[in-house]
N, C-alpha and C positions, 0 to 999 in steps of 0.2 A: 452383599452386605458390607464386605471390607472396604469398596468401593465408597458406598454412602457413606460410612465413617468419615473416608479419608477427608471427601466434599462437605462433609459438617465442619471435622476439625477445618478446614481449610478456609470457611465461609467467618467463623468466629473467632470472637479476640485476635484480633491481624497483630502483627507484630511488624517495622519497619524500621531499617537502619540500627536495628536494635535498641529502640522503645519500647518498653515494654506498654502495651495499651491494661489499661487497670483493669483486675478482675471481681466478678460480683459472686456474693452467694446469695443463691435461690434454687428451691424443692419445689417441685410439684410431685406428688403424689403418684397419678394417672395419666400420662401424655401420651396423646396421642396420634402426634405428628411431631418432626421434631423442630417443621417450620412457626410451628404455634409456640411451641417454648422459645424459640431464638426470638420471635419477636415482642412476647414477654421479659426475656432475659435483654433486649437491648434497649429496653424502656426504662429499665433498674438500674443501670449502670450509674459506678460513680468512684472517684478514686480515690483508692484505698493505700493505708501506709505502708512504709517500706519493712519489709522483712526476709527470712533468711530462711526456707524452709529444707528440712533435711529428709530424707525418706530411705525404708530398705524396703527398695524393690521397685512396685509398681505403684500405680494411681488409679483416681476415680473416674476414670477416660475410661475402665471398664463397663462405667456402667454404661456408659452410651452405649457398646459393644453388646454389654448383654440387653438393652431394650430396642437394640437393631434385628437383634437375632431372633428377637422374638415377636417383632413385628410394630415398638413401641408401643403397646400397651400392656397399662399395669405395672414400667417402669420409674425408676427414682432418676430426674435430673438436677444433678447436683455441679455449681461452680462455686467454685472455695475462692474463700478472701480471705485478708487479713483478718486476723481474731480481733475482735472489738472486746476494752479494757471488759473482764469479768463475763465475758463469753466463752464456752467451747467452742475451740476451732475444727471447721467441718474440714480441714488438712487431714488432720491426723484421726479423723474417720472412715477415707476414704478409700483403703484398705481393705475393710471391715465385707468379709461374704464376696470377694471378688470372685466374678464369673469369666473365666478369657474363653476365647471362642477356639476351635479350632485347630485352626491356621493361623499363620503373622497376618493380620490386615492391612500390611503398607505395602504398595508395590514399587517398581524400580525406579519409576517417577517421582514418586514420593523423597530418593536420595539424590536427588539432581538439586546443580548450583547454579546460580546467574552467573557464575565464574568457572566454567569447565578447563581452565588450564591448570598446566601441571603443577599442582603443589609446593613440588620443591622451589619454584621461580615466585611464587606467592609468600615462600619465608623464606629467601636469601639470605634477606639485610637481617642480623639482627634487630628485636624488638625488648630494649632493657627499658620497660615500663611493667606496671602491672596494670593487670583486665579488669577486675571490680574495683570499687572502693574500698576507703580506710576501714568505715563500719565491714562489711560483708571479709574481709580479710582477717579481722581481726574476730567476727562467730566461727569463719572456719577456724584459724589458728586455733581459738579455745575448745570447738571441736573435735579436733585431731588431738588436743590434749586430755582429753577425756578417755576416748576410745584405743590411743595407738598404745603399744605396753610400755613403760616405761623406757627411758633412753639406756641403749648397751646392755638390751638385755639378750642376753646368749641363744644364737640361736636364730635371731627375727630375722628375718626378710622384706623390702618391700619394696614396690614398683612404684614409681613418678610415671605415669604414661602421659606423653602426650607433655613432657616435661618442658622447663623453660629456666630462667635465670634464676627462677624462686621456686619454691614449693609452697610457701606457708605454713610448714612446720613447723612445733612448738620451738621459742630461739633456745639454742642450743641444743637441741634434738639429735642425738645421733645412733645409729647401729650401726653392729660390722657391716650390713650392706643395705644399702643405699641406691636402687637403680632410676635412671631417670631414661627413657623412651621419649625423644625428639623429633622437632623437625629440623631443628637450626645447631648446629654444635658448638659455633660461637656463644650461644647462651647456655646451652647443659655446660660447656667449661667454666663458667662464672657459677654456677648452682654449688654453692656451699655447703647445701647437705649431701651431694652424691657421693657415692665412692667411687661409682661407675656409673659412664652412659652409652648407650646408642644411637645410631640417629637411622630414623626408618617411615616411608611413607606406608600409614596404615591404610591407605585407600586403595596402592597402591599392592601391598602387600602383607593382609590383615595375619600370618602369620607370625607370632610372638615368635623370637630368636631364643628362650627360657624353655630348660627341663618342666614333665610333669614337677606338682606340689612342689614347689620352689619359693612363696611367696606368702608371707600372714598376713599382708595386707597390700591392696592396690587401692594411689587414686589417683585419681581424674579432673584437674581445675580447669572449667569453663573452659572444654575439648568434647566432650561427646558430640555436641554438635555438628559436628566438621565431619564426622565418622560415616562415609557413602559404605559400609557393608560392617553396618553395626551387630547384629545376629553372629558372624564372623569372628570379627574381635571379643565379642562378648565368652563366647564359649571358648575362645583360646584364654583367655580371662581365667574362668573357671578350669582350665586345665591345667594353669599355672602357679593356683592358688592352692594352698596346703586346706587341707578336709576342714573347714569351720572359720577359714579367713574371708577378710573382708574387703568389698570392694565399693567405695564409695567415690559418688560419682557427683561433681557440685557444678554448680550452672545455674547463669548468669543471665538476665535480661539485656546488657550487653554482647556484642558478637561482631566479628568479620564478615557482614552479611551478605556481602557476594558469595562468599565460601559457607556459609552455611547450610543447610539440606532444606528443600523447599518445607518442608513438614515441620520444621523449626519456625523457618520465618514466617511463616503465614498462623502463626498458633500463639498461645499467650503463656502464661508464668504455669499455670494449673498443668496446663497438657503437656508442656515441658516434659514435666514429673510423670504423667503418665506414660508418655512414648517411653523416655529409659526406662521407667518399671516397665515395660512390654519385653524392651530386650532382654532382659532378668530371665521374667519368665519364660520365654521365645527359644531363649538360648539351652536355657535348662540347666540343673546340677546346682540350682542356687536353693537355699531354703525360703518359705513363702517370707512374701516382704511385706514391710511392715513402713510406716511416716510417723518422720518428726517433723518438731518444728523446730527452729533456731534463729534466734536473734540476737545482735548486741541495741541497746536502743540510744537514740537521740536523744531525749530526755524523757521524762515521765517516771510512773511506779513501774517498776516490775515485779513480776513475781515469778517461781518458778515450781517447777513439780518434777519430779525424779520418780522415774517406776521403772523396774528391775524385771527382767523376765531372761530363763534361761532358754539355751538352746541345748542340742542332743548332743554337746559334748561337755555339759554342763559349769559353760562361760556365761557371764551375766554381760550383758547388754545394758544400757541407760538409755532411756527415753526421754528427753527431757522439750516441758513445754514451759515457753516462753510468754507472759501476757506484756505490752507497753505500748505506750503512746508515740505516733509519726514514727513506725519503723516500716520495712516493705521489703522484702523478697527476694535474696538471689536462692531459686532454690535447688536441690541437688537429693540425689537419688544414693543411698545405700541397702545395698546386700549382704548375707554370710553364704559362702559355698556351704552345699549341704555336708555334712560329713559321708553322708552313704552314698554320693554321688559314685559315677562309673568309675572315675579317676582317680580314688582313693584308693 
């Protein structure tokens, strides 16, 4: 079953050089093959605007999972696109009754790169640029100013993994601690908002250097990708993260694509989102995840919608969905450690 997965995701929405190929949405009901829906779904294609999708957790990549499992029939196949002005976006439904199988579905292959050398010699030189554009820079920034607590508030903790010259924190953002987790030290020494960094190959050794419950929040800019023993870090993740914090994870149709994991490049914006929700769930000690959506727009109307839903330490969370015209996608994956998790 894991198998087939892998060879569908791997068959659709290709991805190359870090294009992202445009994604469609379409249901069928009843499928019952899943070479019938692909050739359905690659008769509908057509491209779709830019946008910023946000998520905690997983994706609709389950459902493939669950109509593998059961033979594809009587399953829902769903690929999510951009919201069209005054539509429900079938993003932030995707969620909704996830069924995971098992066992992880990706195998070792799956974390393989066209680039198998060593890491460290792939980020020597620094790189003082940024990965996404101004738009996508500027949803997260606003963001992280929604969700992180306010600046110098006593107490906070939080990780930059996978850090670099920037973070995109809100300007002037600061707490007593500040960690950034690199590859290049010449850039975590220019990062403005650290207090502290380290420089450490995660591939190499997915072990976090951070006590249990050390951290209210971790994130992650357009890096999970890179990550060959993502299950690994994920759960050292949640061992570092204090009972109820959050760890969000953003990513980009952009990439290093040599260094990327084959399971990246060969998949498109949509499954992105599902594979990290997989490692959420995979990893475990997260609370069930949940998708947004986020966008800054090019022009048009926008409109927005705010809904509040608490968790069991009873923190409110923001949901917020975004509608406007020619926006499109870098999208990014967040979680909350569960509070009753082991580690607590």
């Amino acid at each position: 079953m894991a198998s087939r997965l892998a060879a569908t995701l791997h068959q659709r929405l290709p991805i190359s050089a870090g294009v992202c190929t445009a994604s469609v949405a379409f249901t069928v009901d009843s499928v019952p093959h899943f070479s019938k829906s692909l050739k359905k779904l690659k008769g509908k294609r057509r491209v779709v605007p830019r946008r910023l999708v946000l998520g905690l957790g997983a994706s609709f990549w389950a459902q493939f999972m669950s109509m593998s499992a059961s033979g594809g029939i009587g399953g829902k196949f769903l690929v999510a696109s951009a919201r069209q002005q005054g539509a429900s976006s079938p993003v932030e439904q995707i969620l909704k009754n996830v069924e995971w199988p098992e066992q992880f579905p990706f195998k070792e292959e799956d974390f393989q790169r066209f680039d198998e050398t060593p890491d460290p010699i792939f980020y020597e030189a620094p790189r003082f640029v940024t990965h996404i554009d101004d738009q996508a820079i500027a949803a997260l920034t606003k963001y992280y100013s929604k969700v992180f607590p306010p600046s110098n508030t006593a107490g906070v903790s939080i990780l930059d993994m996978c850090s670099s010259w920037v973070s995109h924190f809100p300007a002037g953002y600061k707490q007593d601690r500040v960690v950034g987790l690199g590859m290049n030290e010449e850039e975590l020494k220019r990062n403005p908002v650290l207090t502290e960094y380290a420089v450490q190959d995660l591939n190499v050794n997915p072990k976090l250097p951070f006590e249990d419950n050390s951290f209210d929040i971790i994130t992650n800019v357009v890096s999970v990708d890179y990550l060959t023993k993502p299950i690994d870090v994920f759960k050292e993740m949640c061992r570092i993260l204090k009972p109820g914090g959050l760890a969000i994870m953003s990513f980009s149709n952009r990439c290093f694509w040599t260094k990327a994991i084959s399971i990246w490049t060969s998949t498109g914006d949509a499954d992105h989102a599902l594979i990290v929700g997989s490692y959420f769930h995979y990893a475990g000690g997260f609370e069930p995840p949940q998708e947004y959506i986020i966008c800054t727009p090019v022009k048009g109307h926008i409109q927005q919608k705010k809904i509040r839903k608490k968790t069991n330490q009873k923190h409110l969370l923001e949901k917020w969905g975004v509608l406007g015209h020619n926006t499109r996608p870098n999208p990014a994956c967040i979680c909350g450690r569960d509070p009753l998790s082991e580690h607590s």
